[in-house]
RODO-2510 file (C-alpha; in nm, 4 decimals, decimal comma):
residues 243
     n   res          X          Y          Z
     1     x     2,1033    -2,3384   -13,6221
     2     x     2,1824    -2,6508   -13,8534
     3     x     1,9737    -2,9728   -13,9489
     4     x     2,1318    -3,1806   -13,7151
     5     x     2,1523    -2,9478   -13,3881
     6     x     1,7733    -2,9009   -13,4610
     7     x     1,7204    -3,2853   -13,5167
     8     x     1,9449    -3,3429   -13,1552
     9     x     1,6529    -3,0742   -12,9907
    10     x     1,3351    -3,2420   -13,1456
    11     x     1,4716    -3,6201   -13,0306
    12     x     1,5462    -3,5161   -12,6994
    13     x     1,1554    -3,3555   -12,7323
    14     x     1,0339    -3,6765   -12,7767
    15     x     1,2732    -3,8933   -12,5385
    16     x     1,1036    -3,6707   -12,2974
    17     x     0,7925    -3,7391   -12,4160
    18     x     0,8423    -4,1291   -12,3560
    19     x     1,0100    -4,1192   -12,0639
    20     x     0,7133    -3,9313   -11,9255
    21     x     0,4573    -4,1719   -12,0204
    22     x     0,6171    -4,4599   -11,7306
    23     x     0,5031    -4,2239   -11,5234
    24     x     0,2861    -4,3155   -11,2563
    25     x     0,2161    -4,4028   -10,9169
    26     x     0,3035    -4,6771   -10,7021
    27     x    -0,0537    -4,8231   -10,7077
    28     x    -0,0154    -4,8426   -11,1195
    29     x     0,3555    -5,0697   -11,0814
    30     x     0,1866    -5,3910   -11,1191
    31     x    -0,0084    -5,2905   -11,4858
    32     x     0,1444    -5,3767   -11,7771
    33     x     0,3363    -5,0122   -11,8949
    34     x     0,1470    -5,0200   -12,2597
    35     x    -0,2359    -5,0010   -12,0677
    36     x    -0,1153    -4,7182   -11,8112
    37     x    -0,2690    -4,3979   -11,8677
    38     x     0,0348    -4,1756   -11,8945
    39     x     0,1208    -4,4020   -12,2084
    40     x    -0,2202    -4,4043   -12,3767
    41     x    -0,2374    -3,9886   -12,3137
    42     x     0,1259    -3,9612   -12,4320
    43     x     0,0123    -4,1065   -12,7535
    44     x    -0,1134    -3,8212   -12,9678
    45     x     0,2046    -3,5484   -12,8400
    46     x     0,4268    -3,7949   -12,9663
    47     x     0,2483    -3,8449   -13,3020
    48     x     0,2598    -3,4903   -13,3157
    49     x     0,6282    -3,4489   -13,2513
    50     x     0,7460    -3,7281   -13,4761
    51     x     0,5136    -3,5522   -13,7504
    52     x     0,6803    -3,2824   -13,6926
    53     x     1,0270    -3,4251   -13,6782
    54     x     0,9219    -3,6156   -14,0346
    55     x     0,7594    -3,2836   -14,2303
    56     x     1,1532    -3,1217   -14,1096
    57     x     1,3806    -3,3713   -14,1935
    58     x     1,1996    -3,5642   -14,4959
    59     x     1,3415    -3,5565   -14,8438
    60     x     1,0035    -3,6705   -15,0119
    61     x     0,7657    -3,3897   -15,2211
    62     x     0,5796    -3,3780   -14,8305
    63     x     0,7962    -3,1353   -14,6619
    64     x     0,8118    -2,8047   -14,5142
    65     x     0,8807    -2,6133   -14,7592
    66     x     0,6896    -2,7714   -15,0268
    67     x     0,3748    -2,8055   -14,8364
    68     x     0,4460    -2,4096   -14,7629
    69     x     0,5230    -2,3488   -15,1138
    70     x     0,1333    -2,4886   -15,2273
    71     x    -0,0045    -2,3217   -14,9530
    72     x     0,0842    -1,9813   -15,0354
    73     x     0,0043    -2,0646   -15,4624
    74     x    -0,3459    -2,1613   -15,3555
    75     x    -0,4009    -1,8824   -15,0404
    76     x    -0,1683    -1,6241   -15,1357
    77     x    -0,4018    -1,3652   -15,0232
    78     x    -0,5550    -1,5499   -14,6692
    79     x    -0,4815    -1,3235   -14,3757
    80     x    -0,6625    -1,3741   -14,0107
    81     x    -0,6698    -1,2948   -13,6888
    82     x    -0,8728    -1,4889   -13,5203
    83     x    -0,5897    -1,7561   -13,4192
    84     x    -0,4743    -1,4612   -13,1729
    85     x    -0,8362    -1,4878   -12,9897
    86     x    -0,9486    -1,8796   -13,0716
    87     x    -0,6000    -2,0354   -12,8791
    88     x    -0,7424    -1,8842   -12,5796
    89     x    -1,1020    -1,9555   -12,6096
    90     x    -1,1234    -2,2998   -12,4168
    91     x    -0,9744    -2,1940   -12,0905
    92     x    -1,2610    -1,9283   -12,0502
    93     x    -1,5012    -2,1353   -12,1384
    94     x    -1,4229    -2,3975   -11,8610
    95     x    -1,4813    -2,1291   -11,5939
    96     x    -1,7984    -2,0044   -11,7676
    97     x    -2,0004    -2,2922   -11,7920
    98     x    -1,8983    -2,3524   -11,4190
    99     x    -2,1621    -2,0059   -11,3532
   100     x    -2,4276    -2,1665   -11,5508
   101     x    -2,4300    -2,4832   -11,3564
   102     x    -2,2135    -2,7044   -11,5445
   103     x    -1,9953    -2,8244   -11,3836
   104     x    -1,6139    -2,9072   -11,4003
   105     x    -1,4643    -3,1925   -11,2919
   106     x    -1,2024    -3,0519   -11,0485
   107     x    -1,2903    -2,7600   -10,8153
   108     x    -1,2096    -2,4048   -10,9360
   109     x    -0,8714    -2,3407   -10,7055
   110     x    -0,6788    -2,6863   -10,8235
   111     x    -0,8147    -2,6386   -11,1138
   112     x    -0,7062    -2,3073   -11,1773
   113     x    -0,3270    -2,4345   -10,9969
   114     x    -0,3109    -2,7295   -11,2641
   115     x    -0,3493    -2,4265   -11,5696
   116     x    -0,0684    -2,1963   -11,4166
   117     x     0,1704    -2,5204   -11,4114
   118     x     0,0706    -2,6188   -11,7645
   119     x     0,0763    -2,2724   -11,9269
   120     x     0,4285    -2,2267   -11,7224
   121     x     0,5863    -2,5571   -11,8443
   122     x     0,4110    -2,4740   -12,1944
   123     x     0,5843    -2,1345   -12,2201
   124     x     0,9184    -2,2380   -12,0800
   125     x     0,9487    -2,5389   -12,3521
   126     x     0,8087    -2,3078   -12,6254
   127     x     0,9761    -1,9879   -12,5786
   128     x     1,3147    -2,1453   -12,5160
   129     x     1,3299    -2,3503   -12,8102
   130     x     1,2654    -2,0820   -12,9993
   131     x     1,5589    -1,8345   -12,8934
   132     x     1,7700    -2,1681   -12,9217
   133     x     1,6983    -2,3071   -13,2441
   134     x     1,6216    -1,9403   -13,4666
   135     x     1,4356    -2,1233   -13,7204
   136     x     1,3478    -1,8425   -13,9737
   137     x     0,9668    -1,8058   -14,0204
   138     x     0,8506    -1,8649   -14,3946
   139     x     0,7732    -1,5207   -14,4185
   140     x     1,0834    -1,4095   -14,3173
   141     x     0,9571    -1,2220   -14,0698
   142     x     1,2130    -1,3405   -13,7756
   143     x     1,3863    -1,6531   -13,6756
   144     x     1,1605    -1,7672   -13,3668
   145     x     0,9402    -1,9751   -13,5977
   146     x     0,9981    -2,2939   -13,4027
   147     x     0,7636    -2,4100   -13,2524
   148     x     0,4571    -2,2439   -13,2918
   149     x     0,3562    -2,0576   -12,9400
   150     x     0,0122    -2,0323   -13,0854
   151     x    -0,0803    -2,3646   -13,1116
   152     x     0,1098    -2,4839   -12,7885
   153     x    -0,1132    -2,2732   -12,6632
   154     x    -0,4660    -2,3340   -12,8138
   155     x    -0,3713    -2,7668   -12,7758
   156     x    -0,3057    -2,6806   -12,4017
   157     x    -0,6441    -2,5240   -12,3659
   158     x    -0,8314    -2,8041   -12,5708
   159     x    -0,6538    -3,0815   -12,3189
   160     x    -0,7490    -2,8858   -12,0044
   161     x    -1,1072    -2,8469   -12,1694
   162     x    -1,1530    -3,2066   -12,2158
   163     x    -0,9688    -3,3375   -11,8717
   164     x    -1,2588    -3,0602   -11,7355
   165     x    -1,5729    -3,1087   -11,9267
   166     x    -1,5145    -3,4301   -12,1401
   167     x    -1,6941    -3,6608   -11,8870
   168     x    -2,0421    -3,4463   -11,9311
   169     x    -2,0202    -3,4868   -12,2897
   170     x    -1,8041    -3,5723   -12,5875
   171     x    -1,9004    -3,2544   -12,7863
   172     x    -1,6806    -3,0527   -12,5599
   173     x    -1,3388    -3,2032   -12,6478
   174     x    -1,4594    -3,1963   -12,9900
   175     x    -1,4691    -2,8248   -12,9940
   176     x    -1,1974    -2,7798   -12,8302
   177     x    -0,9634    -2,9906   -13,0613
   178     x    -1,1694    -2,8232   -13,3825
   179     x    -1,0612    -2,4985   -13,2361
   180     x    -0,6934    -2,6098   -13,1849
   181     x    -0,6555    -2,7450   -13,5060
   182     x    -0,8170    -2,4387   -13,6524
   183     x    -0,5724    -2,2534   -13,5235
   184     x    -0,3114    -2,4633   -13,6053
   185     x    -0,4009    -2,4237   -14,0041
   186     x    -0,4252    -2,0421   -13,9325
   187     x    -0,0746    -2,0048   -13,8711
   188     x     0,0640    -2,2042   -14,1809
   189     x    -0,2021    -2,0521   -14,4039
   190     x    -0,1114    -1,7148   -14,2494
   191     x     0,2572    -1,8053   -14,3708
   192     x     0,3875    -1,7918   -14,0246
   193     x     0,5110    -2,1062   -13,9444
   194     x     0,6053    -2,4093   -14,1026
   195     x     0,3592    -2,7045   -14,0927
   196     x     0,6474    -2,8745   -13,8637
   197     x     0,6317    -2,5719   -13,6135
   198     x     0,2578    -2,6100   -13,5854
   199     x     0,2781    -3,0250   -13,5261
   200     x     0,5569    -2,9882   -13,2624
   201     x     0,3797    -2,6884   -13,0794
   202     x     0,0409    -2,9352   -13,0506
   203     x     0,2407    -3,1851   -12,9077
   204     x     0,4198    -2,9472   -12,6621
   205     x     0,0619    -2,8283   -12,5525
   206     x    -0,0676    -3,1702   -12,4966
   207     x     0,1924    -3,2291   -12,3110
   208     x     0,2430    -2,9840   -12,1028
   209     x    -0,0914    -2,9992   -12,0008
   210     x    -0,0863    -3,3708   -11,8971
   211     x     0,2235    -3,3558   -11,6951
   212     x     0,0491    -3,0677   -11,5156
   213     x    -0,2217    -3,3022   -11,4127
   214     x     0,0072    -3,6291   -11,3309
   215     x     0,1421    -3,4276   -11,1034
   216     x    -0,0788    -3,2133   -10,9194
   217     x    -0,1580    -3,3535   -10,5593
   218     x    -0,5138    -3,1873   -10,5422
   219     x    -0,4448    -3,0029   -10,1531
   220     x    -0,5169    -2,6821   -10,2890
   221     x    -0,8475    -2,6662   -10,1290
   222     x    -0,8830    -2,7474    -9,8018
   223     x    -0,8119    -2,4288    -9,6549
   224     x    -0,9315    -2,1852    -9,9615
   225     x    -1,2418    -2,1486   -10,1000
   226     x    -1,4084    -1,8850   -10,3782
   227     x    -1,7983    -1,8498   -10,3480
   228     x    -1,9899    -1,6488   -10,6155
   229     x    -2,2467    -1,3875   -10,5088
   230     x    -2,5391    -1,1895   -10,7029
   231     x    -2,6623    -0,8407   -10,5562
   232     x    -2,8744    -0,7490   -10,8165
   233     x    -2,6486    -0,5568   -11,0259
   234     x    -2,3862    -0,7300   -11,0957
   235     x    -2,1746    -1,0848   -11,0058
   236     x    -1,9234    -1,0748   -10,7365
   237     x    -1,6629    -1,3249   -10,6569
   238     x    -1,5836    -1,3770   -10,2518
   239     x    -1,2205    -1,5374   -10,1585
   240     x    -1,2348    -1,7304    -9,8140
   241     x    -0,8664    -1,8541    -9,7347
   242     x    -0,8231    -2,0458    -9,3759
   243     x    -0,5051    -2,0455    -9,1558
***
């Protein structure tokens, strides 16, 4: 694919991005469109994409494949793992601390609704950018380098952490944008994406994530409900659905 078929992709990225931040319901009209929530949470995905767009398309020393060139002089023997395990790691962790009392702030079954539509809406946007565009990874390992999957995936979980757990404290969205990030630097140290892949990919997560939530009409519950039970030997989990 050439510069400007992948610039055409990556604006229409982010005129998505802005038209979904006027999003919003009727009682929200009469606010001023810069204080509404969808625009203040559209914020950060669109600093990622234009990043992203910017690191591409620059003709400065700050561009993909200079910043890719340093990173493999200075790390030319980093290799990890972990980012296969860590972009997960948030999503779990919502539903654990649910079994030790701490709570979430929406109930397990819309909760657990709002992650299938992000992860969905995630995966669609990632994985079909990437058989459209065929940037070649820097490691020449295939041509599916944008964006990065990866982080998509671990700046989806940090959202749906912080949307879940951020109103008991502020240590929780901390650690689960540490962790995103983290992963995020894995995969250009690991000289398998660009740093552009990796800046588009948070901002695809983000925002896949918050649509998910502006649009979820929290129904899922009235008529199912989960209830955890202890026998002595081990936990069980009990499904009650009503008709």
């Amino acid at each position: 694919m050439d510069v400007s078929g992948l610039k055409k992709i990556i604006f229409i990225i982010s005129s998505c991005v802005i038209v979904l931040s006027g999003m919003g319901q009727q009682d929200s009209i009469h606010k001023r469109w810069y204080t509404s929530k969808y625009v203040k949470q559209s914020i950060a995905p669109a600093l990622f994409i234009g990043s992203g767009a910017f690191m591409k398309f620059n003709h400065t020393s700050f561009n993909d494949h200079n910043v890719q060139e340093s990173v493999v002089q200075n790390f030319p023997d980093f290799h990890s793992s972990a980012d296969d395990y860590l972009r997960f790691v948030a999503i779990p962790a919502v539903y654990g601390f649910d079994w030790i009392g701490i709570k979430a702030k929406t109930d397990i079954v819309n909760r657990s609704v709002i992650l299938l539509k992000g992860e969905v809406l995630m995966l669609v946007t990632t994985y079909g950018l990437k058989h459209t565009t065929h940037v070649e990874r820097p490691n020449g390992s295939n041509d599916h380098s944008f964006p990065s999957g990866h982080t998509a995936q671990a700046f989806l979980a940090a959202v749906f952490i912080h949307r879940e757990l951020g109103y008991k404290s502020i240590w929780f969205p901390i650690a689960g944008y540490t962790i995103a990030a983290s992963v995020g630097a894995s995969r250009i140290l690991n000289n398998d994406h660009w740093t552009s892949d990796v800046l588009v990919g948070a901002g695809i997560g983000m925002m896949s994530m918050n649509v998910a939530y502006w649009t979820h009409r929290y129904k899922w519950n009235k008529n199912v409900s989960f209830i955890p039970s202890y026998n002595g030997k081990g936990l069980s989990l009990y499904a009650s659905i009503i008709f």
